[in-house]
N, C-alpha and C positions, 0 to 999 in steps of 0.2 A: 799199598805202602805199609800199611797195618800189620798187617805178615812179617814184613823186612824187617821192623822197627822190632817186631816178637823176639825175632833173632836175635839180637844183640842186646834186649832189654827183657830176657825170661821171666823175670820173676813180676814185670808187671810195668805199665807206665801210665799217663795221663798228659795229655797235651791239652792245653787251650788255645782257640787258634781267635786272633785278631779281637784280643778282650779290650773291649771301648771304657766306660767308667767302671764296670764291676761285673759284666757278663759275656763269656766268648762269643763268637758269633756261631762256631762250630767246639765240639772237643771230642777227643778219642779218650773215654775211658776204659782201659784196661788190667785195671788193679785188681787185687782180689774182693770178693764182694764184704768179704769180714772184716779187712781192711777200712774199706770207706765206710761201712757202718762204725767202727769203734771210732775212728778219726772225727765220723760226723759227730757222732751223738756225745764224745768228749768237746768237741770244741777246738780241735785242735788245729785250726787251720790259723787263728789269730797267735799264735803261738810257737808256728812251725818254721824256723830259720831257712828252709829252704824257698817261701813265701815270700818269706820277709826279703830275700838273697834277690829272687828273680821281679820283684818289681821294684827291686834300688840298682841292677846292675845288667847288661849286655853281653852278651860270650858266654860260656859255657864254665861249670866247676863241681869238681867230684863232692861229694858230701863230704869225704874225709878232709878234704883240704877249704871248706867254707869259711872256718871261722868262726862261726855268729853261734853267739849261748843260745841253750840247747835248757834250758830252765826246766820244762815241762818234759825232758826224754822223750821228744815224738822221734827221734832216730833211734832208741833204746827201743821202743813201743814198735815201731816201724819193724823192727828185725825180729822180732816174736814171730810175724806174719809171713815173714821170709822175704821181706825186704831189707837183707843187711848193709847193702851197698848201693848207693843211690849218688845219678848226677842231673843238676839242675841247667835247663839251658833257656835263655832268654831271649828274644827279638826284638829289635823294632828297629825302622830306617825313620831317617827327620818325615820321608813324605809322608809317614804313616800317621801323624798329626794323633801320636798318647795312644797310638792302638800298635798293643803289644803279644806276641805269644810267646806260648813259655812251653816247657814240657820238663817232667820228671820222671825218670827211668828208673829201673831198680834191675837187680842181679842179687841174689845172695850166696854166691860162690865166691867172689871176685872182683875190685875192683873193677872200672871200664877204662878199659886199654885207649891210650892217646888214638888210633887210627877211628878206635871206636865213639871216641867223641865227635870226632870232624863227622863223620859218615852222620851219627844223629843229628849233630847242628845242620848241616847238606841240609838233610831229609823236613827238619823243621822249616828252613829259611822257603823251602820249595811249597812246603806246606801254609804259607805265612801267604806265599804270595797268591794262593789260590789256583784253581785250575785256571787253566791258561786260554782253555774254551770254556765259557760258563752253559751247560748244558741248556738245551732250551726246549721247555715244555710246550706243548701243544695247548690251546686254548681250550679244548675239550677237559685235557688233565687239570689248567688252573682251576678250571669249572668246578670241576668234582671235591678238590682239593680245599678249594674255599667253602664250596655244603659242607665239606665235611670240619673244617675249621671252627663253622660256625656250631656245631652240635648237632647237626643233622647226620640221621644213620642211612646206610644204604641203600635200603629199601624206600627211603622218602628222594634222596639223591635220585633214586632209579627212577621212580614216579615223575619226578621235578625234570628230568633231562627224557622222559621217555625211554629208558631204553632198559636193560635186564641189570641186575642188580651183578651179574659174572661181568660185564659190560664196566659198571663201575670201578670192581675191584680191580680189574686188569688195568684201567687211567688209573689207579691209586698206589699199585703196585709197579708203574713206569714212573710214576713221581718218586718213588723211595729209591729206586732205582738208579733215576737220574741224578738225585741229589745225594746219594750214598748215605740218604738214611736207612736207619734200624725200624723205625719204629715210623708209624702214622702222625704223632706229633711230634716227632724229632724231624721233619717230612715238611710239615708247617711251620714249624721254627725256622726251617733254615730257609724257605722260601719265605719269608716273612722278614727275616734280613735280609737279604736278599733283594727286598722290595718284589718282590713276583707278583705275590699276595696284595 
């Protein structure tokens, strides 16, 4: 879906999916990396109107038509990077009990076309609601996955279960797999909400 979303949102996006009191359980970041560094290291997330937008409100709205003072030019800031045009989209149903996902899109050609919003909101609310089969790891895979949670390397992993340390990486590389992580602790993280872990 990550692909899809490229399509219609070129210049860059970020979704956070099912954020409880302050942390998503998953997110796609897609921004450009100069982007989130300047954004980070200014501060500018307490400040950003389209933050402030998507956890006071539900539906979907184009940056141009937000509203919300803009004090600190993180949309002026935002369009240096070649995010000139941005829309914020928000989730959440009553069953979700305060856990909400959001995402913010960017293009810097053009406005996003009304068909263009529905198709993102779609694409969020399906994403909001998780896969619909939650993949399931083999108990060999939790194995590996928890040594390796725990700070143990490979090579102890391999020693600790008997088997070749190629043996390992291939249970740790079906976990990233399964859970559509990037990385080995993005891997554990989501298994760890998840409660697997």
């Amino acid at each position: 879906m990550t692909n899809q979303i490229a399509l219609i949102a070129p210049a860059g996006f970020y979704v956070a999916l099912r954020v409880g009191f302050s942390f998503p359980e998953e997110e796609l970041n897609c921004l450009p990396e100069t982007w989130v560094e300047f954004y980070t290291t200014q501060g500018l997330v307490v400040h950003d109107p389209a933050m402030k937008w998507v956890y006071g409100h539900i539906g979907a709205v184009r940056f141009s038509e937000m509203g919300l003072p803009d004090p600190q030019q993180v949309r002026a800031h935002a369009a240096v990077f070649g995010l000139g045009h941005g829309l914020a989209i928000s989730h959440m149903t009553k069953a979700d009990k305060g856990r909400r996902s959001y995402g913010l899109f960017f293009r810097d050609d053009r406005d996003f076309e009304s068909v263009e919003v529905g198709v993102l909101q779609g694409m969020l609310e399906k994403l909001h609601a998780g896969r619909e089969e939650e993949p399931t790891l083999t108990a060999a895979e939790v194995e590996a996955l928890k040594m390796q949670s725990e700070g143990l390397r490979l090579k102890q992993i391999a020693a600790r279960l008997g088997i070749s340390e190629s043996a390992v990486k291939a249970r740790l590389n079906n976990v990233k797999r399964k859970l559509g992580a990037k990385t080995q602790s993005q891997a554990a993280s989501i298994a760890a909400s998840r409660r697997i872990l």
